[in-house]
CHARMM-style PDB file with segment names, atoms N, HN, CA, C and O in Angstrom:
ATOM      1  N   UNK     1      13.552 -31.649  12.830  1.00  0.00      PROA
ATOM      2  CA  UNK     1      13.114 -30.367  12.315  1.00  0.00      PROA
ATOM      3  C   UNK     1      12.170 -30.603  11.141  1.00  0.00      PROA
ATOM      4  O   UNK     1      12.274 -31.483  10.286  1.00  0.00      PROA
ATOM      5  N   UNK     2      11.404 -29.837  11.228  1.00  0.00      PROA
ATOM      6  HN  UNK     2      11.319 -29.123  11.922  1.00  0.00      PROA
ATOM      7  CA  UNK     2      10.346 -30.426  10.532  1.00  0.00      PROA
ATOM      8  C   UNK     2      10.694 -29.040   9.083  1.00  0.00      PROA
ATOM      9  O   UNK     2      11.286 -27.967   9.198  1.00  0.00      PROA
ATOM     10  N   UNK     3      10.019 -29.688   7.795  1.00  0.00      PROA
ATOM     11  HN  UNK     3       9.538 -30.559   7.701  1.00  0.00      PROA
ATOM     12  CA  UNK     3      10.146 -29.048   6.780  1.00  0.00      PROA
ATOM     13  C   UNK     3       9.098 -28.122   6.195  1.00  0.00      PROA
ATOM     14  O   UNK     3       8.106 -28.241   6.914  1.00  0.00      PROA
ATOM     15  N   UNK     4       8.847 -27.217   5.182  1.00  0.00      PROA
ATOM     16  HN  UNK     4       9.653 -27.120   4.598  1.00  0.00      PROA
ATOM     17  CA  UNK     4       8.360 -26.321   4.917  1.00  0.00      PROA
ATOM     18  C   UNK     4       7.064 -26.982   4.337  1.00  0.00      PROA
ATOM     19  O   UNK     4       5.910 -26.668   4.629  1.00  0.00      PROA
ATOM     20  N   UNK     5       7.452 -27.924   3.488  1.00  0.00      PROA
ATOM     21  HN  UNK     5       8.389 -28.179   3.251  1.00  0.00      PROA
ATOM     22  CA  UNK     5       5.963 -28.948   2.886  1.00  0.00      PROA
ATOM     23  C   UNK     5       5.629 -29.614   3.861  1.00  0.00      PROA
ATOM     24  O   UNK     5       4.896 -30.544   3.524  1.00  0.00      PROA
ATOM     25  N   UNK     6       5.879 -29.558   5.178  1.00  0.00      PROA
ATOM     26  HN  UNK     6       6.474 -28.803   5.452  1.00  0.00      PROA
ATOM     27  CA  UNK     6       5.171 -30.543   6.097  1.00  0.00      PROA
ATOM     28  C   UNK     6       3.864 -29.784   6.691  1.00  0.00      PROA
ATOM     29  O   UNK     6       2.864 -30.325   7.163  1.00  0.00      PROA
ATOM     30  N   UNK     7       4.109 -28.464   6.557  1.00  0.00      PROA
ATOM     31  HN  UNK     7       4.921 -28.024   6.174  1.00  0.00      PROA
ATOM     32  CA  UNK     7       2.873 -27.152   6.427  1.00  0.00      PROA
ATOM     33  C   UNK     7       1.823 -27.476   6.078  1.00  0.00      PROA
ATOM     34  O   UNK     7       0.862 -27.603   6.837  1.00  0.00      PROA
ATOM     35  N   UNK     8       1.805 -27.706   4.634  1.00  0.00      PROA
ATOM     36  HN  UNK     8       2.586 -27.603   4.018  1.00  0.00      PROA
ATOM     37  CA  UNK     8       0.976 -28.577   3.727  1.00  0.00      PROA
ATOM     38  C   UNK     8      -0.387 -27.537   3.500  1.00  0.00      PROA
ATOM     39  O   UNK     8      -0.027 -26.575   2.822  1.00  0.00      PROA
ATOM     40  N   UNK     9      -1.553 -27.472   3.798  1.00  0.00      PROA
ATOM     41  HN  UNK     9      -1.845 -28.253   4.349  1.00  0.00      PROA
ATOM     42  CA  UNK     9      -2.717 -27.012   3.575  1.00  0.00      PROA
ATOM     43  C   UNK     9      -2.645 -25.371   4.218  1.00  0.00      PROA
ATOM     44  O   UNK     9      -3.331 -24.425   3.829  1.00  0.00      PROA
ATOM     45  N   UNK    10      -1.724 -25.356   5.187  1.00  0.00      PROA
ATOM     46  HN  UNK    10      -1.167 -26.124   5.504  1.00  0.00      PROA
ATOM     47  CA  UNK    10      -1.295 -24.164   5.815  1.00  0.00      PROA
ATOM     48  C   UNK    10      -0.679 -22.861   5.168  1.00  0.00      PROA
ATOM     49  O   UNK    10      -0.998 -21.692   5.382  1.00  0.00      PROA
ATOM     50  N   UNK    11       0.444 -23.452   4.182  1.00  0.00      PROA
ATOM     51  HN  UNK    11       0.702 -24.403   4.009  1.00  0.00      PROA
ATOM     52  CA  UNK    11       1.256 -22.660   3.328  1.00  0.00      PROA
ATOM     53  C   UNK    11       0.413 -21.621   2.364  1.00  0.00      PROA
ATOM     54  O   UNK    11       0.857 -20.495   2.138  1.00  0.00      PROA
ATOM     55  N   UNK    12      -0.657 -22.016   1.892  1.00  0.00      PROA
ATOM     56  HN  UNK    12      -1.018 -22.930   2.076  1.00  0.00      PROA
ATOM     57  CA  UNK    12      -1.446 -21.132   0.845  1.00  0.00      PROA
ATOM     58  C   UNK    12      -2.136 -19.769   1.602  1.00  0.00      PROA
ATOM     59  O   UNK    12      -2.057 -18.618   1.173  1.00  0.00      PROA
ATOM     60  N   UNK    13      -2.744 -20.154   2.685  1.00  0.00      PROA
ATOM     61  HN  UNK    13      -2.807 -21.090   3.033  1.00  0.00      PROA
ATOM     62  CA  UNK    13      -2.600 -18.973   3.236  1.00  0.00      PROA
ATOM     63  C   UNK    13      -1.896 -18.009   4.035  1.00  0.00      PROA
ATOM     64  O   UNK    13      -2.279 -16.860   4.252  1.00  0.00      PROA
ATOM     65  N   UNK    14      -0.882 -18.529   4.444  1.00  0.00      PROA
ATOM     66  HN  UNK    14      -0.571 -19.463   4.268  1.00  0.00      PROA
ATOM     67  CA  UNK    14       0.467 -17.941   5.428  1.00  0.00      PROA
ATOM     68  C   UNK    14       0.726 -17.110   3.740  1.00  0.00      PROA
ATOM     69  O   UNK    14       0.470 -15.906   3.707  1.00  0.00      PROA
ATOM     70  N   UNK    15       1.178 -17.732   2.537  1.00  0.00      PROA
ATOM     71  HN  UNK    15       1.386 -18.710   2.564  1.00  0.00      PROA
ATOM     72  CA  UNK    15       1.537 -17.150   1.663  1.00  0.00      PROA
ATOM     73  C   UNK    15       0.453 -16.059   1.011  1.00  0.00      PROA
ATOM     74  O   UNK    15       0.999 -15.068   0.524  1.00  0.00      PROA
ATOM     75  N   UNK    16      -0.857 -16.094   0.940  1.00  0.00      PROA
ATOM     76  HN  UNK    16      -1.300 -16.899   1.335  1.00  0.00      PROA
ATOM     77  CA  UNK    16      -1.533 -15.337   0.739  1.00  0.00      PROA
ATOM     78  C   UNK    16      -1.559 -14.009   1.585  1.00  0.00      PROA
ATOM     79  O   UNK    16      -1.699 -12.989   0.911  1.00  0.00      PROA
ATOM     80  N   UNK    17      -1.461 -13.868   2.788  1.00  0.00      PROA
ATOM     81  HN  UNK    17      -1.348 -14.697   3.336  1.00  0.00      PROA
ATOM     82  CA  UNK    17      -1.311 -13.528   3.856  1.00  0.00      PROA
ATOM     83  C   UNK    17      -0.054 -12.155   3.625  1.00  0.00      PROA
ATOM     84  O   UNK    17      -0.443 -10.988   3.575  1.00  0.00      PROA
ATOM     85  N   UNK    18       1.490 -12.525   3.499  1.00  0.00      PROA
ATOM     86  HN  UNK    18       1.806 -13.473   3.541  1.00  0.00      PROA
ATOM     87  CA  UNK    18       2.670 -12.364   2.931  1.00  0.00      PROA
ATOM     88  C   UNK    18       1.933 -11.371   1.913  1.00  0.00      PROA
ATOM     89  O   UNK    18       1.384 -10.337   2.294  1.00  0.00      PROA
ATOM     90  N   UNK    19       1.970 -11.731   0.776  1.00  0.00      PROA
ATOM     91  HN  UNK    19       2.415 -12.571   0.466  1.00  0.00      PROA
ATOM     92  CA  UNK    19       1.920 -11.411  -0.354  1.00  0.00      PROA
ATOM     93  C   UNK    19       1.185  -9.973  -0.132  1.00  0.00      PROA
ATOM     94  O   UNK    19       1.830  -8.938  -0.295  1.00  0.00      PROA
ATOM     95  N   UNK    20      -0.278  -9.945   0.270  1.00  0.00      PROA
ATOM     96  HN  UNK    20      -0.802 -10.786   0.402  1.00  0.00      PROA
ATOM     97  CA  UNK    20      -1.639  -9.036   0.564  1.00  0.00      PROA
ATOM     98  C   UNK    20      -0.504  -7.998   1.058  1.00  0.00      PROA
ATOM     99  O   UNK    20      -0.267  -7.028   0.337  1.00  0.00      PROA
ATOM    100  N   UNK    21       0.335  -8.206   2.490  1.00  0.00      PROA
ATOM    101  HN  UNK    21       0.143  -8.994   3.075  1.00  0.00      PROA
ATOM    102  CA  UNK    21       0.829  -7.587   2.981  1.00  0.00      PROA
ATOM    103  C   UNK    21       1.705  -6.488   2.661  1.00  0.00      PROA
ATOM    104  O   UNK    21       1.531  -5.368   3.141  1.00  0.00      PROA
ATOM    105  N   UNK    22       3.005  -6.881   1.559  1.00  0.00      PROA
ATOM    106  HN  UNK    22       3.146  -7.791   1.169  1.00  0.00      PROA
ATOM    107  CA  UNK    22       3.490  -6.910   0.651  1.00  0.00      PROA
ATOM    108  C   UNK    22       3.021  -5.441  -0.721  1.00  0.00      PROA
ATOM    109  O   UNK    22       3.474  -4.491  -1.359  1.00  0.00      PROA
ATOM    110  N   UNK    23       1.794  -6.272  -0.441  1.00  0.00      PROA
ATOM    111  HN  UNK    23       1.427  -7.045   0.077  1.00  0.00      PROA
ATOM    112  CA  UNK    23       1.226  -5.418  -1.642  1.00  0.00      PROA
ATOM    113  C   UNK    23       0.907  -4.168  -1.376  1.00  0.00      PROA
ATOM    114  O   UNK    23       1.165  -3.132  -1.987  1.00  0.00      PROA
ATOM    115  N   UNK    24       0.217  -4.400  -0.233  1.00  0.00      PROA
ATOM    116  HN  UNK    24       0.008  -5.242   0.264  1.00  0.00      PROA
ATOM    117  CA  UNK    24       0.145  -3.019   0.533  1.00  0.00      PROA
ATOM    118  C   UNK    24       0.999  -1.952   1.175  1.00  0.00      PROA
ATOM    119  O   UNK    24       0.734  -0.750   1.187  1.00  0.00      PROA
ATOM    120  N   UNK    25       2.130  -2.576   1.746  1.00  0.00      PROA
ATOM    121  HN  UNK    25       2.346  -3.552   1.737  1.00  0.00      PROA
ATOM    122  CA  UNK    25       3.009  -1.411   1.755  1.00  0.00      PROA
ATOM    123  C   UNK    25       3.684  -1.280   0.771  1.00  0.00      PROA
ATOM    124  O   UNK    25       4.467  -0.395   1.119  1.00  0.00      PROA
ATOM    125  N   UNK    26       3.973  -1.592  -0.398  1.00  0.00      PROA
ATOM    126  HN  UNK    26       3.337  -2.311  -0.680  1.00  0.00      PROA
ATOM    127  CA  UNK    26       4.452  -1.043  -1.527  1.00  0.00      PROA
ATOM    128  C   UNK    26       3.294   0.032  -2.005  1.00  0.00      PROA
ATOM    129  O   UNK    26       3.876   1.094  -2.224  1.00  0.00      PROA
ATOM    130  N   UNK    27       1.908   0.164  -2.245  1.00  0.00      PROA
ATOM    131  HN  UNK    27       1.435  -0.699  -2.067  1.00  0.00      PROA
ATOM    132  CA  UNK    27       0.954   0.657  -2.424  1.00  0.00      PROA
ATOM    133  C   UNK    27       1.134   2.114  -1.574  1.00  0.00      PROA
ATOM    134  O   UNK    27       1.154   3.296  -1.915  1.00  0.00      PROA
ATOM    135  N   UNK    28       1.228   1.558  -0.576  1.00  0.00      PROA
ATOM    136  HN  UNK    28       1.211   0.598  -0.298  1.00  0.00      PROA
ATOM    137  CA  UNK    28       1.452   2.747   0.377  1.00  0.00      PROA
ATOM    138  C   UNK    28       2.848   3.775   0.496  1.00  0.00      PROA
ATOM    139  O   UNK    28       2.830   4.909   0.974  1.00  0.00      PROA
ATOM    140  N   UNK    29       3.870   3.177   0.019  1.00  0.00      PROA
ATOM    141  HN  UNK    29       3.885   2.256  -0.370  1.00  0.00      PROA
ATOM    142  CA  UNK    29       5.244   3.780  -0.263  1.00  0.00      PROA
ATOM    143  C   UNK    29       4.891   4.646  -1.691  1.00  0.00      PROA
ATOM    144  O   UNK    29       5.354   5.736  -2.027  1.00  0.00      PROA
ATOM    145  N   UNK    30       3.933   3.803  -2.399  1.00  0.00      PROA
ATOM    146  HN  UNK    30       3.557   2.917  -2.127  1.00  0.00      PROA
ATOM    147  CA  UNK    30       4.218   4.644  -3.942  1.00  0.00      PROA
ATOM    148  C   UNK    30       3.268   6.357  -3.951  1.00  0.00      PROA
ATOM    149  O   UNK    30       3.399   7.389  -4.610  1.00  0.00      PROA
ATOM    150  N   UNK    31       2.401   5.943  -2.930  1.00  0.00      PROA
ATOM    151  HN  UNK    31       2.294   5.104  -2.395  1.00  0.00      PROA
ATOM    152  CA  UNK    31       0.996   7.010  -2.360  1.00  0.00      PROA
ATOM    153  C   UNK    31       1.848   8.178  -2.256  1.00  0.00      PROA
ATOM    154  O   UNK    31       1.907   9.141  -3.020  1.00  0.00      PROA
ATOM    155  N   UNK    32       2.648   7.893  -0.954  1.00  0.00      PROA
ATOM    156  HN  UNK    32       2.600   7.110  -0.333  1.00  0.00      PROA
ATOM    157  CA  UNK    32       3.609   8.728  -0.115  1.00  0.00      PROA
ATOM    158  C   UNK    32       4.508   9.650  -1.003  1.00  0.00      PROA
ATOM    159  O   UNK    32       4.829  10.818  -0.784  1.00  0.00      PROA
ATOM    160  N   UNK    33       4.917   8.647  -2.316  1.00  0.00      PROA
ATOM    161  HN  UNK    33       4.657   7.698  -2.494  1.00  0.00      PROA
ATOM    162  CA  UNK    33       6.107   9.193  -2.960  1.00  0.00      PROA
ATOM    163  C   UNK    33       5.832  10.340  -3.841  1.00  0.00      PROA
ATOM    164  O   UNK    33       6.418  11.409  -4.012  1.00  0.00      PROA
ATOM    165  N   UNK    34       4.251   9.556  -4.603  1.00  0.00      PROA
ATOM    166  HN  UNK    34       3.775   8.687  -4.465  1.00  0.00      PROA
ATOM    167  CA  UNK    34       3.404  10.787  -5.666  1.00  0.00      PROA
ATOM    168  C   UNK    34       3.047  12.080  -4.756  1.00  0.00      PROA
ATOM    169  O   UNK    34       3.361  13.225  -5.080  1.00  0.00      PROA
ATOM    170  N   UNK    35       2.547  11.837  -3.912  1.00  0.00      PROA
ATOM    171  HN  UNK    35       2.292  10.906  -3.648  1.00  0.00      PROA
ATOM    172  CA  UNK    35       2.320  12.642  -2.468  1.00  0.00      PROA
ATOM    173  C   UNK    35       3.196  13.726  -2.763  1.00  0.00      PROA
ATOM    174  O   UNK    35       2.905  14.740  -3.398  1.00  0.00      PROA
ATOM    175  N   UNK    36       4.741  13.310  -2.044  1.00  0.00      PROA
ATOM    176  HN  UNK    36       4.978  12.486  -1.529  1.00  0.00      PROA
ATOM    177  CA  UNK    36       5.463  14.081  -1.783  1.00  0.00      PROA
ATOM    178  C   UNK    36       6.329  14.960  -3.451  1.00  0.00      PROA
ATOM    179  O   UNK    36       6.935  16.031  -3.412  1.00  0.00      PROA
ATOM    180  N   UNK    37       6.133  14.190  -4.584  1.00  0.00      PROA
ATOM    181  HN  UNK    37       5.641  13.320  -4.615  1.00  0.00      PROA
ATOM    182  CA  UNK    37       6.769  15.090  -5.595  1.00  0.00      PROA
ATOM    183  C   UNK    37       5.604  15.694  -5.866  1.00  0.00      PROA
ATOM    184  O   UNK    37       5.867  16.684  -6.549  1.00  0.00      PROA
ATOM    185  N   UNK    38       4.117  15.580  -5.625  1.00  0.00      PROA
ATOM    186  HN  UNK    38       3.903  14.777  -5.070  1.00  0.00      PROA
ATOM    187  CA  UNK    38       3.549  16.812  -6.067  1.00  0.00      PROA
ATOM    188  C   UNK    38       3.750  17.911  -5.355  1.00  0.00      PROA
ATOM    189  O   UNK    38       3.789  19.024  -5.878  1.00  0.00      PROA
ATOM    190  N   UNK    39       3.963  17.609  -3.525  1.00  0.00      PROA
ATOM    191  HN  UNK    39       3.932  16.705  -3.099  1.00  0.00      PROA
ATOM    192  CA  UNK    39       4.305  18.939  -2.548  1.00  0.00      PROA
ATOM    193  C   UNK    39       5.709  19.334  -3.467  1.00  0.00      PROA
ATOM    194  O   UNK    39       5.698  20.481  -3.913  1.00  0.00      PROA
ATOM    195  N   UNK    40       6.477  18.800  -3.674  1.00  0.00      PROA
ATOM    196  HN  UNK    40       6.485  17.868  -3.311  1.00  0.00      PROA
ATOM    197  CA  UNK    40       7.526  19.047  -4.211  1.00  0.00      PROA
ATOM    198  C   UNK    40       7.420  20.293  -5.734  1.00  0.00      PROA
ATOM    199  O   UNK    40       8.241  21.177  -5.976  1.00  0.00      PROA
ATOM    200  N   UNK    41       6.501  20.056  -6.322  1.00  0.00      PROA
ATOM    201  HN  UNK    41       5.833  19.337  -6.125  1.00  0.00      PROA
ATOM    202  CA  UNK    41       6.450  20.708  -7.434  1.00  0.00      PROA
ATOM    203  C   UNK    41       5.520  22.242  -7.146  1.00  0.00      PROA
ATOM    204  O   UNK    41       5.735  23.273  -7.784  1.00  0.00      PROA
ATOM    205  N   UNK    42       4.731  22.141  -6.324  1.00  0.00      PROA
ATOM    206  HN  UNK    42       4.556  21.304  -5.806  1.00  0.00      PROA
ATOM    207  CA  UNK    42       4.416  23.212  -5.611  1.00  0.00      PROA
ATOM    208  C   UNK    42       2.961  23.120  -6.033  1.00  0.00      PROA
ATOM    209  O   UNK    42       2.367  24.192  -6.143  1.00  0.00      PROA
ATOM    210  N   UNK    43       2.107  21.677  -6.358  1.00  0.00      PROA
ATOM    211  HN  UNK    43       2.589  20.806  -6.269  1.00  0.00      PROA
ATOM    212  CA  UNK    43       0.813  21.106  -6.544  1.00  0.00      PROA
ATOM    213  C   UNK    43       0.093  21.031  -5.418  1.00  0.00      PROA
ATOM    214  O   UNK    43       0.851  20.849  -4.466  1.00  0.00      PROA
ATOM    215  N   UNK    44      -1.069  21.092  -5.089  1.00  0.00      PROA
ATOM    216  HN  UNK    44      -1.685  21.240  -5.863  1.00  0.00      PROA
ATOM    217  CA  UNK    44      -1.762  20.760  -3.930  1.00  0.00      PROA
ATOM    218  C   UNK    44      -2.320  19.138  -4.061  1.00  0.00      PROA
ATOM    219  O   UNK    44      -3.147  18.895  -4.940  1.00  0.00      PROA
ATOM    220  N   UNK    45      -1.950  18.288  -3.365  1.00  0.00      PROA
ATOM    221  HN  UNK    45      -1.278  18.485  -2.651  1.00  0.00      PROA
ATOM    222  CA  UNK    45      -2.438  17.120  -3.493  1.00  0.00      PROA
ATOM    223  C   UNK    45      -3.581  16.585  -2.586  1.00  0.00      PROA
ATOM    224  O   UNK    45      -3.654  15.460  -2.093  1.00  0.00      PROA
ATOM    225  N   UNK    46      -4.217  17.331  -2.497  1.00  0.00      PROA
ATOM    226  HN  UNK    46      -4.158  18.245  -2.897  1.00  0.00      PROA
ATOM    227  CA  UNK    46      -5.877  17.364  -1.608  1.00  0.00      PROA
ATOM    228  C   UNK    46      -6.990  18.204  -2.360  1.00  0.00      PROA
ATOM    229  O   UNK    46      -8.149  18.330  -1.964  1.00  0.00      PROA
ATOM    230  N   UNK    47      -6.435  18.774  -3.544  1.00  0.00      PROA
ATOM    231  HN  UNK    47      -5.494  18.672  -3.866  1.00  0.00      PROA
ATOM    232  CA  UNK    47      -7.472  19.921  -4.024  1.00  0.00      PROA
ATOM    233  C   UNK    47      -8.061  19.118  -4.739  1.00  0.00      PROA
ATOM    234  O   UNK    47      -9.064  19.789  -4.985  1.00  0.00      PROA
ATOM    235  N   UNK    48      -8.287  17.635  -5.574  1.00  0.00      PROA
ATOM    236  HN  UNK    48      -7.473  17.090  -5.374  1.00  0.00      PROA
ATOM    237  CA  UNK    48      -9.033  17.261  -6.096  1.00  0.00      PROA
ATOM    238  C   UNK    48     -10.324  16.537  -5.077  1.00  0.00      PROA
ATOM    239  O   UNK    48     -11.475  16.200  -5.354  1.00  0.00      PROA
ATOM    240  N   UNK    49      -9.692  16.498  -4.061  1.00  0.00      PROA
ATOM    241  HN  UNK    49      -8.757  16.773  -3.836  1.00  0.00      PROA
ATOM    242  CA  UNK    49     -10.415  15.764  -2.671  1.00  0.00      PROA
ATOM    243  C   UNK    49     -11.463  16.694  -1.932  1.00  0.00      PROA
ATOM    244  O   UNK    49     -12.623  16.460  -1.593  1.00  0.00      PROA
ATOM    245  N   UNK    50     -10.576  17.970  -1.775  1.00  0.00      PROA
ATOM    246  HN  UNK    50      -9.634  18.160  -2.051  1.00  0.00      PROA
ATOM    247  CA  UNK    50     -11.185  18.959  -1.511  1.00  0.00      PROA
ATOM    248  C   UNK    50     -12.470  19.428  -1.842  1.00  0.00      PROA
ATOM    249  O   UNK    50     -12.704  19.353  -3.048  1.00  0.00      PROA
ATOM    250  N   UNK    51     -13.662  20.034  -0.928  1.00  0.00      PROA
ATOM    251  HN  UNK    51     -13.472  20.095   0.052  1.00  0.00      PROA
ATOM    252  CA  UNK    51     -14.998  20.597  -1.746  1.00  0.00      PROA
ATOM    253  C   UNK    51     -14.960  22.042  -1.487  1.00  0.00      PROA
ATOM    254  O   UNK    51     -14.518  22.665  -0.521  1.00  0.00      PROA
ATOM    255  N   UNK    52     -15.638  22.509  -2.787  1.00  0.00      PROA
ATOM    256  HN  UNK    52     -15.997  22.003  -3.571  1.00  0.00      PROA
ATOM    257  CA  UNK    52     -15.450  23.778  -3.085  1.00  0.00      PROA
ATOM    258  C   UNK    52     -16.071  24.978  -1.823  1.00  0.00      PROA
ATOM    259  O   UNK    52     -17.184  24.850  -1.314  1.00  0.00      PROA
ATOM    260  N   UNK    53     -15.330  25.855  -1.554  1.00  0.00      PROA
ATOM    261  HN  UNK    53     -14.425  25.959  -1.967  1.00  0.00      PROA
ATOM    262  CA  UNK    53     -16.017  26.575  -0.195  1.00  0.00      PROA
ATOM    263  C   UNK    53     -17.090  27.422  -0.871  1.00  0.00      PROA
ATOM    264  O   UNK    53     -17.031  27.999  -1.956  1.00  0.00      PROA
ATOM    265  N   UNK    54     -18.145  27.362   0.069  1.00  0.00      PROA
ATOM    266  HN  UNK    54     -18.193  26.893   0.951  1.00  0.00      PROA
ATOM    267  CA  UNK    54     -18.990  28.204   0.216  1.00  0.00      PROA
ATOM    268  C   UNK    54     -19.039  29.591  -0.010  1.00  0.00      PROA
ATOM    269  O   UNK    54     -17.994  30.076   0.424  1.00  0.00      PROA
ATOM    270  N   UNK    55     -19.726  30.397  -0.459  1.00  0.00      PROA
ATOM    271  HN  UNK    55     -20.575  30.003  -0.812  1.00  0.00      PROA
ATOM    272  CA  UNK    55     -19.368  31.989  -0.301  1.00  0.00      PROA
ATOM    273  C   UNK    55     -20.730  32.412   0.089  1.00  0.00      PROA
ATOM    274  OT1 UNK    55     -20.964  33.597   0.326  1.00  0.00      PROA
TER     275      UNK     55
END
């Protein structure tokens, strides 16, 4: 059975890889969460996104 340092030049990006991944769905959980306590508070969370209508 071969060992984890036998990887060797491989490991930095398998771990880079991980990590990116990682980062992003935490990123994406925290989106979701601000998201949902502004629906929660009774905020619109698209109105800064939003463009102003026409009249």
């Amino acid at each position: 059975m071969r060992s984890i340092t036998d990887l060797g030049i491989w490991l930095i990006p398998i771990v880079a890889i991980v990590v990116w991944g990682a980062t992003e769905i935490v990123k994406t959980i925290m989106h979701h969460q601000e998201r949902a306590q502004m629906i929660a508070r009774g905020m619109d969370p698209d109105a800064p996104h939003r463009k102003p209508e026409a009249k």
